[in-house]
N, C-alpha and C positions, 0 to 999 in steps of 0.2 A: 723747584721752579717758582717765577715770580707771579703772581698774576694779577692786573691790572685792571679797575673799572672807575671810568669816566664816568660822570654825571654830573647834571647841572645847567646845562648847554639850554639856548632857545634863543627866541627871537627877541628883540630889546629894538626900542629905536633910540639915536643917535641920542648921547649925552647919558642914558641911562649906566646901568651896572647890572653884572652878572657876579657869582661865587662860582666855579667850579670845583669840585670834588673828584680826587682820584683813591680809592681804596684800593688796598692791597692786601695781598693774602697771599699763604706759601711759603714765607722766605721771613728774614731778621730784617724788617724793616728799616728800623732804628737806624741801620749798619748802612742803609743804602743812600745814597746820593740819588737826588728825584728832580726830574725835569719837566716842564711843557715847553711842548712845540705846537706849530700849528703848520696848516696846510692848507691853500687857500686854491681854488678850480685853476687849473693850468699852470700852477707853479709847485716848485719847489718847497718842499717841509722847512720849514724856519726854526730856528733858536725864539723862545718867548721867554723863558723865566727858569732858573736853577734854585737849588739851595742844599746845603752840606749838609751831612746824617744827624748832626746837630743843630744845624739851625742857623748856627752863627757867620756863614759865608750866603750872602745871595748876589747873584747874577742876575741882569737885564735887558733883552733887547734895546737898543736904543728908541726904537717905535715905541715901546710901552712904558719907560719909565718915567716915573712918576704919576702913571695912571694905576698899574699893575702891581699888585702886592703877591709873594708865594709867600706861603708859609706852611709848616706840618707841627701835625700831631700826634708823635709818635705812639701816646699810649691807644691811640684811635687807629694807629697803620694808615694814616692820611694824611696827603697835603693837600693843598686849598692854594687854588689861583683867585685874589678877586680882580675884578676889571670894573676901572668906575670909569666914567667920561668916555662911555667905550664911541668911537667912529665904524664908518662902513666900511672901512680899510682893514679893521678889525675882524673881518666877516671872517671864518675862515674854521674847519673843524682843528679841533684842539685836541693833542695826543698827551698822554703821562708815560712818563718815559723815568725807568728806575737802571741803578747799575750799582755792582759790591765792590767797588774799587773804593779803596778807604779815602781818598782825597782827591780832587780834579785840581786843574789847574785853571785859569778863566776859561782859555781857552777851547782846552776838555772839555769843561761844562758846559760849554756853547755848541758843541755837535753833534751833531746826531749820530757818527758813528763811534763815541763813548757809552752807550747804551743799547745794554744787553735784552730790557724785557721793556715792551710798551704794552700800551693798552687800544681797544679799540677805537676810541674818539669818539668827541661829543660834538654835534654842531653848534656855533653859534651865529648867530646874524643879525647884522644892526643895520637898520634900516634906516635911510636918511631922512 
């Protein structure tokens, strides 16, 4: 089994930046395809950012890109969301979401039900 911890979350106002960190333990990281989502008070969990066991496939909500960078560190068992120019749209707790399917398709990578093991979330909030 996977196990997943978020960190890094807090409060920021509008125009700043955040790193979030998701470590992983349990499982062949390396091998995994890793997401964030988020989930913001009375809606639905959203698609935020993907990226492939290697690195070389990343995925974007259209909300965050070109603010929002994923990337991992496999020898670390961690990926890293950063958020710069974050908005108060942006408010919203952030989940890391892992799965051993050797390759998504955009698609895939954008849903929440291609992934097997998430973590508890982190809040983040930007204040305007």
């Amino acid at each position: 089994q996977v196990q997943l911890e978020e960190s890094g979350g807090g409060l920021v106002q509008a125009g700043g930046s955040l790193r979030l960190s998701c470590a992983a333990s349990g499982g062949n990281f390396s091998r995994y395809m890793m997401g964030w989502f988020r989930q913001a008070p009375g809606k639905e969990r959203e698609f935020v950012a993907a990226i492939s066991w290697r690195g070389g496939d990343t995925w974007y909500a259209d909300s965050v890109k070109g603010r929002f960078i994923i990337s991992r560190d496999n020898a670390e068992n961690t990926v890293y969301l950063q958020m710069n120019s974050l908005k108060p749209e942006d408010t919203a707790v952030y989940y890391c979401a892992a799965d051993s399917a050797w390759k998504f398709t955009p698609v895939q990578a954008m849903s929440t039900h291609s992934y097997n093991y998430w973590g508890q979330g982190t809040q983040v909030t930007v204040s305007s």
